[in-house]
N, C-alpha and C positions, 0 to 999 in steps of 0.2 A: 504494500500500500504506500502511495506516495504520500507524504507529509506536507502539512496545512503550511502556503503561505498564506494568510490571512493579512487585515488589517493590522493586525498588532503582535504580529510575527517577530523574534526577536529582539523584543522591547521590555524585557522581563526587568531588568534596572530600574529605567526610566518609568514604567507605570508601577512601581511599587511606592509604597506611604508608608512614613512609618510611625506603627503604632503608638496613641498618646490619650491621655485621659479628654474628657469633654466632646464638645461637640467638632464633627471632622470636617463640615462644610456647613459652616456661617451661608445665613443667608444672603450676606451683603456680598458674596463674591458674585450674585446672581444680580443681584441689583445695582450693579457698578453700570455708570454710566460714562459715554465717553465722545470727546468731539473729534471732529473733523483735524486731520493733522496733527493730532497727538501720537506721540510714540508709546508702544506696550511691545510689553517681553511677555511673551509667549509661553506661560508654563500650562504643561497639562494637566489637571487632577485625573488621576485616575480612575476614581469612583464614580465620575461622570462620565458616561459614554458620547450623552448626545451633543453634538454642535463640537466636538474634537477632531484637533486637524491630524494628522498625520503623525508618527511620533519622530520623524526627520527634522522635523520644524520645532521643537522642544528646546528652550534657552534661544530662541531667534529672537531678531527687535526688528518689529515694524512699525506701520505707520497705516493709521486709520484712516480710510480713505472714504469710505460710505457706510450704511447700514444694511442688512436683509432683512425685515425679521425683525425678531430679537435677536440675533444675530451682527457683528460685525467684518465689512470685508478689509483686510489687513493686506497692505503691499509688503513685500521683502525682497532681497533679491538671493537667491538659489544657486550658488556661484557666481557668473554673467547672466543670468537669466532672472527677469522678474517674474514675479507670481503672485497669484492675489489668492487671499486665504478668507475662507468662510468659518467663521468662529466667533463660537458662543463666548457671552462673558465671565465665565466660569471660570475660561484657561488663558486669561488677557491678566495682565497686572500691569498699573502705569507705570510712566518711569519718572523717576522724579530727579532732578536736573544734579 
């Protein structure tokens, strides 16, 4: 039998938390709001599935370019190559100067 590439293939690191008392997702990482041309780093929680980009993009810094949604689309650049990333505000943290 061939073995799962999946979405979250090889990411056993980076989607791991590590255990601590209290609550593990605050509601306010959901309720962050954010404008036009502000820069955020891109961290994943991993206990949220939904609106999570890719785990390649994990510690990247972009820049907020529109919305979807509830959702945010985030420019970066990918080597030489730009990309725009669809992500929820759950895996956004701003940056502060």
């Amino acid at each position: 039998m061939q073995r799962s590439r999946g979405f979250r293939s090889r990411s056993r690191q980076k989607m791991t938390k590590v255990a601590r008392e209290g609550r593990t997702n605050p509601i306010t990482n959901k309720l962050q709001r954010f404008e036009v041309d502000d820069l955020v780093h891109i961290i994943i929680n991993p206990s949220i599935q939904k609106g999570q980009p890719h785990h390649r993009f994990h510690g990247k810094t972009g820049k907020i370019i529109g919305t979807k949604g509830k959702a945010y689309l985030v420019s970066l650049k990918d080597g030489n190559k730009a990309k725009e990333l669809i992500v929820r505000p759950d895996h956004l943290k701003l940056q502060t100067e």
